[in-house]
N, C-alpha and C positions, 0 to 999 in steps of 0.2 A: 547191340553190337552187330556191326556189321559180319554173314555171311564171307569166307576165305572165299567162294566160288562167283561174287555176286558180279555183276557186271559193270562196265562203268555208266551206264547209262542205268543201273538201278532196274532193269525189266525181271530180273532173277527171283524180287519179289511180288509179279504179275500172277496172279495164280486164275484170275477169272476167266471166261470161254472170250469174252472180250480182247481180256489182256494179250492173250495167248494168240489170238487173230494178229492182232496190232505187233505183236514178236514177229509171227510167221513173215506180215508185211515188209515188216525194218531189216529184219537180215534178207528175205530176198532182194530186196534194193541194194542194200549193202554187197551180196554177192555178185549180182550184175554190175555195178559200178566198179569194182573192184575185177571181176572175173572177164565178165562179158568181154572187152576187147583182144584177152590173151585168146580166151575160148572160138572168136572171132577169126583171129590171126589162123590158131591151130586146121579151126573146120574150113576157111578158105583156103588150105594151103594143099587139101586136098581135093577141091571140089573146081569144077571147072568153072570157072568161073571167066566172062570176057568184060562185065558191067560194074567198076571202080562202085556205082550205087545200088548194086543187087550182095553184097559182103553180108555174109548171113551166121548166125550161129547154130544153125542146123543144118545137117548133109544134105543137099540134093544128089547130085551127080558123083558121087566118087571116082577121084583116080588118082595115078601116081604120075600121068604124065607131067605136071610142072614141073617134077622134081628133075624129070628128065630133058626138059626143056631147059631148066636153070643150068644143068650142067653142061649140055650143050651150049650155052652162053657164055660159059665159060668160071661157072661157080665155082668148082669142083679147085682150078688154079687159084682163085682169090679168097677158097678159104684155106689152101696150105699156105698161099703168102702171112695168112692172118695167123696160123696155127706160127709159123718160124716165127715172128715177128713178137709175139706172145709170149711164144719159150724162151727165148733166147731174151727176151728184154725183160720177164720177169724172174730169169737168173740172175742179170746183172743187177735186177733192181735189186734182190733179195740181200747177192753179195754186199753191194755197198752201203745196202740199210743195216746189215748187221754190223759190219764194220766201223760205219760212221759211228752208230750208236753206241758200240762196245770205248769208243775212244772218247765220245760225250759224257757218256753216264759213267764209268771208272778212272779217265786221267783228268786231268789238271793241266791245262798251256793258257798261254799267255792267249787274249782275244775270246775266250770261250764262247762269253755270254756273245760279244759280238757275232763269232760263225752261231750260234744258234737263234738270233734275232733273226739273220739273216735268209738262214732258214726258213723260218717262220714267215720270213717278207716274202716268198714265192708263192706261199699259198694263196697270199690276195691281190697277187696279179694274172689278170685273164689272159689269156693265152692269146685273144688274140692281137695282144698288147707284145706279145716274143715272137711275135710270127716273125716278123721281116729282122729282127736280129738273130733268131735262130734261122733262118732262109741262109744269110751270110756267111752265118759262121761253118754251118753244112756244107755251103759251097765252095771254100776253104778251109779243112780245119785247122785250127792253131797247131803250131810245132812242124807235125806231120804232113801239112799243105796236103791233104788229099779232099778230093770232091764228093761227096756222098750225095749229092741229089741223083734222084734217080735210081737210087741202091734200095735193098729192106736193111742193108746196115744202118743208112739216112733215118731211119727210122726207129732203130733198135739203141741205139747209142745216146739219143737225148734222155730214154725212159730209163735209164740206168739211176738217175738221181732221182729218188721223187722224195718230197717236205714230210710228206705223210708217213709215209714208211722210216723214215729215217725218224720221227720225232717219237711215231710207237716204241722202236726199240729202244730207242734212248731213254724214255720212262719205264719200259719195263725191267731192263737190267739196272737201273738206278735203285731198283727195288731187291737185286739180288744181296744177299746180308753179305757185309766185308768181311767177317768172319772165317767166312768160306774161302775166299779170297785170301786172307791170310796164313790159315793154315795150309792151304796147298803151296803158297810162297815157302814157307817153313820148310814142307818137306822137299821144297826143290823143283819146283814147276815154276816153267816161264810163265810168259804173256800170251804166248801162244795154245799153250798146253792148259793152262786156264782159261781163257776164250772159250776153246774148244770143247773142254771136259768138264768146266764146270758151268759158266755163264749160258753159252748157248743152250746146253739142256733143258737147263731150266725155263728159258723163253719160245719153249712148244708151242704155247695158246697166241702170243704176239704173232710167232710166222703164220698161226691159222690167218690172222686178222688179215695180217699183210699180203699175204697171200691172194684172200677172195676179192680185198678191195683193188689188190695191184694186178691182179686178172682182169677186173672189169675194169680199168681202168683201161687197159693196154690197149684189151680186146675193143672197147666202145671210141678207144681213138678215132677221129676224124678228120681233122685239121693239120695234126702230122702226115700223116698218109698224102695228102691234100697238097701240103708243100712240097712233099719229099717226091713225088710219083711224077714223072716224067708221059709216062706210056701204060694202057694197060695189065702189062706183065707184068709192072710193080703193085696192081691195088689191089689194098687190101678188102675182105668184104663190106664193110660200112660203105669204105668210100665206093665201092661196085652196086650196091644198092642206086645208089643216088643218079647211077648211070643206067642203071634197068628201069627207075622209076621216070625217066624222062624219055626213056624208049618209048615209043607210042605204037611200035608192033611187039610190044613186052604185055601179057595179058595180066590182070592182077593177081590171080591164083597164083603165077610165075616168080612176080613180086612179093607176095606171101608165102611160098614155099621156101625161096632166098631166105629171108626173114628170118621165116622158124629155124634155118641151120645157120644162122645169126647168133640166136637166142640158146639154144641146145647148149653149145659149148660153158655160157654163162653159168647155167643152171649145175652143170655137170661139177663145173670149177666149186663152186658152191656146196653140193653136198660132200664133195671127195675135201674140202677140209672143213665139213661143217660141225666135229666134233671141236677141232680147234681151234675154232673162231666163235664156236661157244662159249670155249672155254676162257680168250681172250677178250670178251665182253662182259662175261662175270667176271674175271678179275679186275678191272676196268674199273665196272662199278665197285665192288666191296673198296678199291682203294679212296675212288671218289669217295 
């Protein structure tokens, strides 16, 4: 019987001065290949670095100047555009993923299965297949005729819907017992007051999900920003990267310092709901 701790590669039962070599070998490889370029990123982001081919994983030179050169570039503006753009568009995402889904997974209307095929049909068109119909429709919106290219609203307003979010919640309230549901009917709760007090609560671990995945999703947008930005004081920082990295009086340390306060907010996003999104990965599986 297989060991509860053993590994999947079976080394757990190596016990000889050999085997024990050949471990030490496999996870340091493992750890570089996997480590080495974060740890890369981190120690050149400190280090002065001028040579794209000297990027080293050990400190030479310490300093905090890129940090300050980035911001003098004008980081410091393209990462609050990234920070508004982020909040504000993973509110809206949140709103209308809970809402879609409270209306998927508890009512009954005519077309159901259709709007949720539908759904499901976004997720396998690339994006850059909506560029030039989403370009259009920004630069006109329907009803309201106003022009959003060139705004962070241009930006904030497509991420309001996303497939993914909207299709978690939808399975996970579809899971909430109708019981629940009917007895708070009984004693005189609307639709609103049951959304609210009962359903929602219960789908804590799904917003962890939606959450971390609709953070990095927002946050690693590219291609939005891209269309939507007019002028520097709309980009966001991805799309600012791409324009430090084509600077040729931009040092790479510079470029890597950028980077790491790229990266930061990701990680941050990550642990601040990473009891939740634990949570809504085991429930996930046990239901699979």
């Amino acid at each position: 019987m297989t060991a509860a701790n053993d590994s999947a590669l079976g080394l757990d039962a190596v016990k000889s001065p050999g085997g024990r070599i050949l471990k030490f070998v496999l996870y340091t490889l493992l750890l570089l290949v996997f480590a080495g370029p974060l740890l890369a990123l981190l120690v050149s982001a400190f280090n002065n670095v001028s040579d794209p081919t000297a990027l080293s994983v050990v400190p030479s030179s310490p300093t905090l100047d890129n940090f300050g050169i980035a911001f003098d570039l004008g980081v410091g503006m393209y990462l609050l555009n990234s920070f508004l753009v982020v909040g504000f568009g993973l509110l809206l995402q949140v709103v209308v993923s809970v809402l879609a889904g409270y209306a998927l997974a508890r009512k009954k209307f005519r077309f159901m299965t259709f709007v949720l095929v539908a759904i499901l049909a976004t997720l396998m068109l690339p994006e850059e297949i909506l560029a030039i119909p989403l370009s259009l429709i920004l630069s006109d919106l329907p009803v309201v005729h106003l022009n959003l290219i060139g705004s962070l609203a241009g930006m904030i307003v497509p991420l309001g819907a996303w497939a993914f979010s909207i299709l978690v919640m939808t399975e996970f309230m579809k899971d909430v017992p109708r019981e629940l549901e009917e007895a708070a009917r009984i004693d005189g709760a609307g639709d609103l007051r049951i959304f609210a007090q009962i359903i929602l609560p219960m789908c804590k671990p799904a917003l962890g999900v939606i959450g971390v995945f609709g953070f990095t999703m927002i946050w690693d947008q590219y291609l939005l920003p891209l269309l939507v930005s007019t002028d520097a004081s709309t980009y966001t920082l991805p799309l600012a990267l791409r324009t430090l990295r084509i600077d040729t009086n931009v040092t790479p340390g510079v470029i890597m310092a950028a980077s790491l306060l790229a990266l930061l907010p990701s990680v941050a996003a990550f642990l601040f709901f990473q009891r939740s999104f634990v949570r809504g990965l085991a429930s996930g599986a046990l239901k699979g």
